[in-house]
C-alpha positions in Angstrom: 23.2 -31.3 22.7 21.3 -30.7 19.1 22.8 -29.9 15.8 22.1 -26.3 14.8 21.0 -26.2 11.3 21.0 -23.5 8.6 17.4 -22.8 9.0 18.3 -22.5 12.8 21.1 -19.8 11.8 18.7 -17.9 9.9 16.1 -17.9 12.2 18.2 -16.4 14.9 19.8 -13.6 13.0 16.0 -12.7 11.7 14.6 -12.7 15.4 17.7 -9.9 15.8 17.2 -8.0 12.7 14.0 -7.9 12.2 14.1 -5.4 10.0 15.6 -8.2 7.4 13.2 -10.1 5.3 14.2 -14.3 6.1 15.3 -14.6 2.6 17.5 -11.8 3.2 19.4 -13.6 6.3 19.6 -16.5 4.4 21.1 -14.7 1.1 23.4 -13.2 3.7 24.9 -16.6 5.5 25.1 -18.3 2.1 26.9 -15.5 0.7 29.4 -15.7 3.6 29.5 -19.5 4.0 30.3 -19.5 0.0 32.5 -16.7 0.4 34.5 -18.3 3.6 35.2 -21.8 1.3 35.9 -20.0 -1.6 39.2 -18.5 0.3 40.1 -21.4 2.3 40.3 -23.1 -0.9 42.7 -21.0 -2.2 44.6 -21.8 0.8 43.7 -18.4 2.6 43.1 -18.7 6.5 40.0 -16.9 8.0 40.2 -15.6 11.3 36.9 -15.0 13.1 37.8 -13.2 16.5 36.5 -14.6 20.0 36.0 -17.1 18.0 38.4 -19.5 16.2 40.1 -20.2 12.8 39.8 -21.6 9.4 42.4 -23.0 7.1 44.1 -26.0 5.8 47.0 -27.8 7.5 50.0 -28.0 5.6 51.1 -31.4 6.4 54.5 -32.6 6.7 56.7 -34.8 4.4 56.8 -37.6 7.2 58.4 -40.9 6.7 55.3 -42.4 7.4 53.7 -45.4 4.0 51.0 -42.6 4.1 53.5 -39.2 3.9 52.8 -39.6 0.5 49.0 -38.8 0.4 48.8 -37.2 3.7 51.1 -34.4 1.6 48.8 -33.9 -1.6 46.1 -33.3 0.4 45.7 -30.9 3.1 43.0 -30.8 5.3 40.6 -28.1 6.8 40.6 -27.3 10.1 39.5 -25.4 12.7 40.9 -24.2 16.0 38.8 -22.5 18.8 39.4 -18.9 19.6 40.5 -17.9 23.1 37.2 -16.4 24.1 35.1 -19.3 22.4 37.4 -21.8 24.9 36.8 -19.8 27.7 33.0 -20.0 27.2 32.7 -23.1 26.8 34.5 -24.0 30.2 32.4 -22.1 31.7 29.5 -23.8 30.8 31.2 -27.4 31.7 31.8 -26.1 34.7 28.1 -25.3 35.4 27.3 -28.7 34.4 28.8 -30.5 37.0 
């Protein structure tokens, strides 16, 4: 299993739009990656149907000796999508 790459991103959406120049696609995903952080750092959540969500967890005021940093500093995460799930049981079913 390989890492896909922002060239890799750019290079795909440019095989399906040809009609957009490369620098194009990549103005494109960095104006949406930028656009994506900017918001979840303002605490927004950024939902992505079929497949998953962006935010930052709240965390709770445990008892815990680490409550205290745990709670100034939430932390992103990302939860699969229903249909992004299913996919990808399908394919670890084909696997084996």
């Amino acid at each position: 299993m390989g890492t896909v790459k922002n060239s890799d991103l750019i290079s795909a959406i440019n095989a399906r739009l040809p009609d957009l120049n490369e620098a194009d696609c990549a103005y494109s995903i960095e104006s949406m990656l930028d656009y994506m952080a900017s918001q979840i750092a303002a605490g927004h959540r950024i939902e992505i149907r079929r497949f998953g969500s962006f935010g930052l967890s709240q965390p709770s005021l445990g008892a815990g000796k680490r409550a205290n940093i745990t709670a100034s500093n939430p932390q992103p995460y990302f939860r699969c999508g229903r249909q992004l799930v299913l996919q990808l049981n399908k394919k670890e079913c084909r696997k084996q």
